[in-house]
C-alpha positions in Angstrom: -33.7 -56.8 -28.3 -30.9 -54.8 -29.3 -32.9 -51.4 -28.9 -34.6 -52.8 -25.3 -30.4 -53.2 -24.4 -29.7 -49.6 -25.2 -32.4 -47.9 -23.6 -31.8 -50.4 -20.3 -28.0 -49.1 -20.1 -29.3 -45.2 -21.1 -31.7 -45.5 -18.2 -29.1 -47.9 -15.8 -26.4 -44.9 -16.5 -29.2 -42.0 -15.6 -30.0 -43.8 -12.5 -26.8 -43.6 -11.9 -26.0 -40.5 -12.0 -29.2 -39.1 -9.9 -28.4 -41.5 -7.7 -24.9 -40.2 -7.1 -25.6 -36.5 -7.0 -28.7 -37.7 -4.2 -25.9 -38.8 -2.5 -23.7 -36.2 -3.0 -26.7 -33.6 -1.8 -27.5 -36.0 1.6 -31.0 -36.9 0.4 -31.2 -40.0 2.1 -35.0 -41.2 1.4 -34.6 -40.1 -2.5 -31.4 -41.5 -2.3 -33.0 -45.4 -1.6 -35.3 -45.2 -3.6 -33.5 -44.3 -6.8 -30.7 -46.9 -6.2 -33.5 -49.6 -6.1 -34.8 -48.6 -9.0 -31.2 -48.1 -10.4 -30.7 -52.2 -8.3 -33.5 -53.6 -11.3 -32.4 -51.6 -14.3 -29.3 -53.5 -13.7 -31.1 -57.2 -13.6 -32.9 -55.6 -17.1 -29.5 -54.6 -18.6 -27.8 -57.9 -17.7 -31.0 -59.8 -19.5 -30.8 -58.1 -22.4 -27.4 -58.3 -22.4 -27.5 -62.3 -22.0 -30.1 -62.2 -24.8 -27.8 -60.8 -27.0 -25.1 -62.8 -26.4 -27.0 -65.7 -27.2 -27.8 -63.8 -30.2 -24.5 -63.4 -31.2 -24.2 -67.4 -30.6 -21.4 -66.9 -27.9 -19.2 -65.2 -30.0 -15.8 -64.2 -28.3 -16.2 -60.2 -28.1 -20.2 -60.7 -26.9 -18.9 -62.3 -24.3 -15.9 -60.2 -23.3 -18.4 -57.2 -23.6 -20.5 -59.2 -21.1 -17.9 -59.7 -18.4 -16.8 -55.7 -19.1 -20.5 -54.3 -19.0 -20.4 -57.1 -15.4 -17.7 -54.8 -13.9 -19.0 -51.3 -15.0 -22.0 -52.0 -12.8 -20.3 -54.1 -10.2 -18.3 -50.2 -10.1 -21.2 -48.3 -10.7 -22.6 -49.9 -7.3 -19.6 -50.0 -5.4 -19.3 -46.0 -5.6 -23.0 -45.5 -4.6 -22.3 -48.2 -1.5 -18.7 -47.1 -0.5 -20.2 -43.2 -0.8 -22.9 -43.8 1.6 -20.6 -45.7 4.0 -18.3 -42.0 3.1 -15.2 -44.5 2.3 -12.7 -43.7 -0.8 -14.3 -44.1 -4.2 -11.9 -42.3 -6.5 -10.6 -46.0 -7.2 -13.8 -47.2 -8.4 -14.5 -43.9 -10.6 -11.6 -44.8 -12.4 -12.7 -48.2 -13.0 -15.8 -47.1 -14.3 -14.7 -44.7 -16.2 -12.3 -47.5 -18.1 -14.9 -50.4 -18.0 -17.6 -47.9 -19.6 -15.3 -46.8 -22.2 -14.4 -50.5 -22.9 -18.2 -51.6 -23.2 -18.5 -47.9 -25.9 -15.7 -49.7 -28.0 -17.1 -53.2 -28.1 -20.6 -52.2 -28.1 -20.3 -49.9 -31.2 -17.0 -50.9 -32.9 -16.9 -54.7 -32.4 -19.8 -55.4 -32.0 -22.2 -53.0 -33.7 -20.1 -54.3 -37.3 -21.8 -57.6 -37.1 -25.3 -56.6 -36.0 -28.0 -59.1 -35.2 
């Protein structure tokens, strides 16, 4: 599962980014269907990620990784919405940027010590 996890987040994060240079570019059609492709990678991502929390029996950092990984796609979405709509979204590139290098330091430091 933990393998299925990674390459759901590689993919999620490449979504992500086509998705935001679409936008950036004005390529609306492209632009929808990428982000709801981008919508499911995130339900994969969040079940993988649940499945390895139970993995790691609800252990403490599993589950503040959780809440993290929660907000870097709660950001993640809120740029590609707010950027549409052509409202700020420097606020929510800065969250990202923190929340994603939280979830690198819990997902390879914490985490990756006590492997499934």
């Amino acid at each position: 599962m933990l393998h299925a996890h990674y390459s759901a987040w590689g993919l999620t994060l490449i979504l992500f980014l086509v998705s935001y240079f679409l936008m950036r570019a004005g390529k609306g059609k492209s632009l929808e269907m990428t982000h709801t492709i981008l919508r499911i990678f995130y339900i994969l991502t969040v079940i993988s990620g649940m499945f390895l929390v139970i993995g790691y029996e609800f252990w403490g950092p599993s589950i503040v990784k959780g809440v993290v990984a929660l907000w870097l796609i709660f950001s993640m979405e809120m740029i590609l919405v707010r950027g549409k709509k052509e409202k700020k979204i420097w606020p929510f590139w800065i969250q990202f940027m923190f929340a994603f290098l939280l979830v690198i330091f819990y997902g390879y430091s914490i985490l990756h010590l006590y492997q499934l």
